[in-house]
C-alpha positions as a printed Julia matrix, in Angstrom:
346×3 Matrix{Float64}:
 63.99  -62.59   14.09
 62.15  -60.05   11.95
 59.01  -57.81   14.11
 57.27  -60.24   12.0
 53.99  -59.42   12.81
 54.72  -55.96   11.8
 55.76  -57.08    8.63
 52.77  -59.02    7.85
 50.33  -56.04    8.28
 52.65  -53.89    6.59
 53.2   -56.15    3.62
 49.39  -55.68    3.24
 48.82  -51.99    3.71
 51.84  -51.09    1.43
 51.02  -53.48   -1.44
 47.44  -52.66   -0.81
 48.08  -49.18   -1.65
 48.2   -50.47   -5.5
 45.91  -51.97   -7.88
 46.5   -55.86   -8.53
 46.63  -56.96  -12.02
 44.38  -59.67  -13.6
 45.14  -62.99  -11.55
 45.83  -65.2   -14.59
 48.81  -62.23  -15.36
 50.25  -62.53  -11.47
 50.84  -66.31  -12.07
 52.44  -66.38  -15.27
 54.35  -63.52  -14.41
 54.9   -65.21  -10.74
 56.61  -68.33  -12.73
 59.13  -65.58  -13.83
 59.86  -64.51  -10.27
 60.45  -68.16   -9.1
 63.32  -68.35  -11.92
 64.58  -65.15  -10.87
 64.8   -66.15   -7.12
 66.55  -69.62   -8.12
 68.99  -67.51  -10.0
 70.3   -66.37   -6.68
 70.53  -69.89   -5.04
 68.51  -73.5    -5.36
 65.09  -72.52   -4.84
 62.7   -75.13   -3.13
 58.97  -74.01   -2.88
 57.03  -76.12    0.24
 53.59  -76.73    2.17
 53.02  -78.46    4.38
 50.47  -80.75    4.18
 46.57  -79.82    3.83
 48.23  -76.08    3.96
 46.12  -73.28    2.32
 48.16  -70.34    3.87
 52.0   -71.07    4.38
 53.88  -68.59    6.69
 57.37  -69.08    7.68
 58.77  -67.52    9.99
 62.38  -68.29   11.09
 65.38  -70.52    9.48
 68.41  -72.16   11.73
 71.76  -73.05   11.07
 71.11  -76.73   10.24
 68.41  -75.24    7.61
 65.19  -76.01    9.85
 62.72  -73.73    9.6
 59.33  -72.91   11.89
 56.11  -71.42   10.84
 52.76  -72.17   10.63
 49.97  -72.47    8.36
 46.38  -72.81    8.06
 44.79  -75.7     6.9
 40.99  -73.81    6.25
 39.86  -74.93    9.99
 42.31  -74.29   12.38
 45.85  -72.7    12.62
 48.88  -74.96   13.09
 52.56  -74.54   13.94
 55.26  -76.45   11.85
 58.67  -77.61   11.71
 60.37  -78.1     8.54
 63.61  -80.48    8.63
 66.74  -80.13    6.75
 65.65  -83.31    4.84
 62.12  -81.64    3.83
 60.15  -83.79    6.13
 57.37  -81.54    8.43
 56.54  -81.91   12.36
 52.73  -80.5    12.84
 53.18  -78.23   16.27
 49.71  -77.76   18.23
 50.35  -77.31   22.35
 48.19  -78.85   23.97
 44.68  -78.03   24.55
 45.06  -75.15   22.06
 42.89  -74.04   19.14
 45.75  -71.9    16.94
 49.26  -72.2    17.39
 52.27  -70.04   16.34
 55.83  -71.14   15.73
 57.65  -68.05   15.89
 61.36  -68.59   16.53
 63.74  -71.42   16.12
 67.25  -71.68   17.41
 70.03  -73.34   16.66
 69.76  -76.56   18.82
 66.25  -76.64   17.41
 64.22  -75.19   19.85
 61.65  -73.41   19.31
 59.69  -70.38   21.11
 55.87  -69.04   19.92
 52.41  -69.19   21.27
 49.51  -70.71   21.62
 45.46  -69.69   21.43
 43.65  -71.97   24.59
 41.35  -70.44   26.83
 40.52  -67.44   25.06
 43.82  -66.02   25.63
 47.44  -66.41   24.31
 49.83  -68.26   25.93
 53.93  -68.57   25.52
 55.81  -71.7    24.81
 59.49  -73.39   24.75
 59.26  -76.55   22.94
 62.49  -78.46   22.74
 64.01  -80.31   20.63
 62.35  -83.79   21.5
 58.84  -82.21   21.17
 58.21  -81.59   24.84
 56.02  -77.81   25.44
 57.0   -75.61   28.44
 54.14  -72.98   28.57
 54.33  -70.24   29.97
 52.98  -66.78   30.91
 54.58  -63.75   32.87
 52.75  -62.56   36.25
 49.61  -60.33   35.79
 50.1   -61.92   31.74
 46.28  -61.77   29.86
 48.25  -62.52   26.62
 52.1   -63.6    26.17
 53.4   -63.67   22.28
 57.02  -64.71   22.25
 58.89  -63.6    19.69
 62.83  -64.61   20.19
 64.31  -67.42   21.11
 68.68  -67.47   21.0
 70.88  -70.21   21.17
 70.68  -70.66   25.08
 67.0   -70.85   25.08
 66.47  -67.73   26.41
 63.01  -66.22   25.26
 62.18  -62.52   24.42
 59.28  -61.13   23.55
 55.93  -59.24   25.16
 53.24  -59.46   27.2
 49.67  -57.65   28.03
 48.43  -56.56   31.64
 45.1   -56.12   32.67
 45.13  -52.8    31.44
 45.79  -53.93   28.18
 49.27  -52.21   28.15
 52.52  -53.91   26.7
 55.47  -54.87   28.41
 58.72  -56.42   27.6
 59.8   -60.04   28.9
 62.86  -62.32   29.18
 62.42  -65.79   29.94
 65.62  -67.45   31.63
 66.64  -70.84   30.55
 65.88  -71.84   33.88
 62.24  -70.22   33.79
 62.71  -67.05   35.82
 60.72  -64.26   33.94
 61.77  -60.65   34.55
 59.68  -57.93   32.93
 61.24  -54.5    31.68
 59.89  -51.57   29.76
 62.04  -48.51   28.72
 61.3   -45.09   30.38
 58.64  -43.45   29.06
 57.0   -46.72   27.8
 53.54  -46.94   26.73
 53.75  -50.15   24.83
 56.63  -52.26   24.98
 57.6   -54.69   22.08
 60.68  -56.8    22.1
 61.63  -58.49   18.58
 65.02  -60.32   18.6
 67.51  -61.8    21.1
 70.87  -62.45   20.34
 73.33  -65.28   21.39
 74.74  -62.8    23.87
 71.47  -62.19   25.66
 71.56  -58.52   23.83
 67.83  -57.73   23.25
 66.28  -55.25   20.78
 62.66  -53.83   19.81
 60.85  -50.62   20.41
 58.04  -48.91   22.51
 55.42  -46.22   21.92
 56.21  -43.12   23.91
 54.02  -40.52   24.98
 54.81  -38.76   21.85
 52.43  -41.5    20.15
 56.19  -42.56   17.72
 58.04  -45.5    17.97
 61.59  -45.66   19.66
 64.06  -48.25   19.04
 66.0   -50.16   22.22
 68.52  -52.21   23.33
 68.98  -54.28   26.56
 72.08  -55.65   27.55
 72.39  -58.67   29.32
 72.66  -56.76   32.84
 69.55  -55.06   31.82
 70.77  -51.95   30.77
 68.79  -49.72   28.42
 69.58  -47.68   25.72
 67.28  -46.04   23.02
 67.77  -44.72   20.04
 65.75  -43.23   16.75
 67.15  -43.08   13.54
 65.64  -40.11   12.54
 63.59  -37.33   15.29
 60.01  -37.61   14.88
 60.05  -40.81   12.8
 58.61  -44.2    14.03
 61.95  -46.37   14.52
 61.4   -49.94   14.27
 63.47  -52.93   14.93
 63.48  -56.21   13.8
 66.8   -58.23   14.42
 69.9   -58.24   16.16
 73.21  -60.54   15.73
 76.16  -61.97   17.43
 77.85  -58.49   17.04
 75.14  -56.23   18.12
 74.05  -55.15   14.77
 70.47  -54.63   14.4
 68.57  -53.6    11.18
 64.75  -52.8    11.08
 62.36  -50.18    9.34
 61.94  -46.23   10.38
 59.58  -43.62    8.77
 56.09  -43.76    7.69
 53.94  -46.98    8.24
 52.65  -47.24    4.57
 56.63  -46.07    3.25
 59.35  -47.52    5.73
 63.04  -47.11    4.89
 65.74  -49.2     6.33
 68.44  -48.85    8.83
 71.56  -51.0     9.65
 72.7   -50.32   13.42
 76.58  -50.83   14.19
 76.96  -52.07   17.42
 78.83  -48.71   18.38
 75.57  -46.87   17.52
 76.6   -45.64   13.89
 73.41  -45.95   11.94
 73.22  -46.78    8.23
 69.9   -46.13    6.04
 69.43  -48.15    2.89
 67.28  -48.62    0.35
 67.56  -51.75   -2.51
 66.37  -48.86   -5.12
 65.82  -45.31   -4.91
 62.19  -45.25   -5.94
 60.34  -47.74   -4.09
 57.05  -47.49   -2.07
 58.67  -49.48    1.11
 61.37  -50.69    2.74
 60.91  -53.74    5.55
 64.19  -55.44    6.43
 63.24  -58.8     8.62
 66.68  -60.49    9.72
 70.52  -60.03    9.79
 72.58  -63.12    9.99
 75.84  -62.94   12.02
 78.06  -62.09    8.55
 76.04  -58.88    8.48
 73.58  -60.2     5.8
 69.88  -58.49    6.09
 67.61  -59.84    4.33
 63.49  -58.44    3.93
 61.83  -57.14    1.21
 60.86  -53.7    -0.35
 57.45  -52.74   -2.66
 58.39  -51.4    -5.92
 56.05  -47.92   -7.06
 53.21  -50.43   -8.69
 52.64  -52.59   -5.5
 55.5   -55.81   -6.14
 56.98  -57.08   -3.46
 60.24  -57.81   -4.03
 62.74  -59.81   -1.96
 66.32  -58.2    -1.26
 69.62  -59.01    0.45
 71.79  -56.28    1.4
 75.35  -57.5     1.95
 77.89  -56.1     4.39
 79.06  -53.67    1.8
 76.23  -52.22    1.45
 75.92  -53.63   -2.08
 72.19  -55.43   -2.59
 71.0   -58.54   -4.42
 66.97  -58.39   -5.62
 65.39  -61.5    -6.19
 61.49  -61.17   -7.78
 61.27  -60.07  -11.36
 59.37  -56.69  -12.44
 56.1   -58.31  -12.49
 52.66  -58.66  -10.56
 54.05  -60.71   -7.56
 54.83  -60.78   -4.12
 58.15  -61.97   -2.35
 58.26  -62.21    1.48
 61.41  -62.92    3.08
 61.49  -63.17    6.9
 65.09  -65.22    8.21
 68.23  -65.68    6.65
 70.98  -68.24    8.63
 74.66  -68.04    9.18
 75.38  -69.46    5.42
 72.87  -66.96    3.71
 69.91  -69.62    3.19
 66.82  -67.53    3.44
 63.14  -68.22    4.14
 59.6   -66.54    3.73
 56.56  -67.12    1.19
 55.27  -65.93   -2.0
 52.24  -65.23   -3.72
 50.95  -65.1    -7.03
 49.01  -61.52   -5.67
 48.47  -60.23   -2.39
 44.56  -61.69   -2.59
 45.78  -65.91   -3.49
 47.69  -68.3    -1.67
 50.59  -67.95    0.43
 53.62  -70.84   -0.02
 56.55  -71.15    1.81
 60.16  -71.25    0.11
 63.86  -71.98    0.92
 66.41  -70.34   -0.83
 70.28  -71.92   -0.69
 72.83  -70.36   -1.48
């Protein structure tokens, strides 16, 4: 899964950084991005409903996809079946809920607002929540869940400091951080148990890191005294994710030997935010062209890109893409209007 919360506040600040055209403009011009993106694959656009903010987050293999949305009162997780149909998610007792991750047997890992602090949760396929928090926890936001229902993600002490989790099917929790560790965020779990994310060092930048399934260790930067980034790792240990800049990210493919690829969809863009790799080596994420449009992208293994989003006022946020190459995310007409979901087939 894509540091999706990264993305989100990055999508802002980089398109931000550009004067929006007159909204009448963005939504004709936003009709011509919707044909360019169906171009690619069968397009279907979806709320769910009483939505006025659509965000999702994460696609599976069987073309279910978790989010959630805001419905102008409260914040709501949701599952969207393969036949269109939508599950509201609330846990229990909570006042804004987050469906973050969804695995293949259609679990699904996020968490919850109750309490005045954030909780984890497993639900499972038949709708039953597991909530959880690790020890000394004041907030816990999964952000992972792989095929065996293990759970990644992070978790704040009561010194407001960041640490790194892994929730065992069977419940145990262990905590990690990497040396040096100020801030710990995991982003992406694989179906080997290989985890990857990054952590703020002392030197105030952002280091990538992997943990094998034995808890091993190893970090890596794509570039010294950049911020390196993370956002999703695959069957094969391949992880792709964002380094330089905050307001003008580039981004990296990582071979599972440590080679490291950087890639850009088009030389002169204003940012770079890849959100998922599939287990074909597919990335998927978006980059902001030099007047502030968000375009969507998919980088194939060869290193040879598709762009879907026309030259126009509009915005194209792709987060997940499965096994087969389906893709999810949301558009907007401009960065200010409503966000909508969309599934793109391939």
């Amino acid at each position: 899964m894509i540091a999706t919360r990264y993305a989100l506040a990055r999508a802002s600040r980089i398109v931000n950084r550009n004067p929006v055209l007159s909204l009448c403009s963005a939504l004709s011009m936003l009709l011509l991005s919707l044909c360019a993106l169906a171009q690619e694959g069968t397009l279907t656009s979806f709320d769910p409903p009483g939505s006025r903010q659509t965000v999702p987050l994460s696609i599976n293999a069987g073309r279910s996809v978790a989010g959630y949305y805001s419905d102008g009162s409260a914040i709501h997780g949701f599952l969207r079946s393969s036949d269109g149909s939508f599950t509201v998610i609330d846990a229990p007792r909570s006042t804004a809920t987050y469906a973050w991750s969804i695995n293949s047997g259609g679990s699904i890992a996020g968490y919850f607002f109750a309490g005045h602090i954030f909780h984890g949760f497993l639900r499972a396929p038949n709708g039953r929540f597991i909530a959880f928090d690790p020890p000394g926890s004041i907030s816990t936001t999964p952000q992972s869940v792989n095929s065996g229902d293990a759970v990644t993600g992070y978790y704040s002490d009561v010194n407001h400091v960041s640490h790194g989790f892994l929730r065992a099917p069977d419940g145990t929790i262990t905590s990690f951080d990497p040396v040096g560790s100020t801030s710990t965020r995991p982003v992406s779990i694989n179906s080997a148990g290989e985890i990857t994310g990054f952590y703020l060092g002392s030197d105030q930048l952002d280091h990538g890191f992997v943990r094998s399934p034995g808890g091993t260790l190893t970090t890596f930067d794509v570039e010294a005294g950049q911020d390196t980034q993370p956002a999703s790792i695959n069957s094969s240990g391949e992880i792709t994710g964002q380094y330089g800049p905050f307001n003008e990210p580039t981004g990296f493919l990582r071979a599972a030997d440590g080679t490291i690829t950087k890639f850009e969809p088009v030389k002169n863009n204003d940012g770079v935010v890849p959100g998922s790799i599939n287990d074909a080596g597919y990335i998927t994420g978006f980059y902001v062209d030099l007047r502030g449009v968000g375009h969507g992208f998919v980088r194939r293994p060869d290193g040879s890109f598709a762009d879907f989003g026309s030259p126009a006022v509009n915005f194209v946020f792709p987060f997940s893409i499965n096994l087969e190459g389906a893709i999810t995310g949301y558009y907007q007409a401009s960065v200010y209007t409503t966000a909508h979901g969309f599934l793109l087939s391939p």
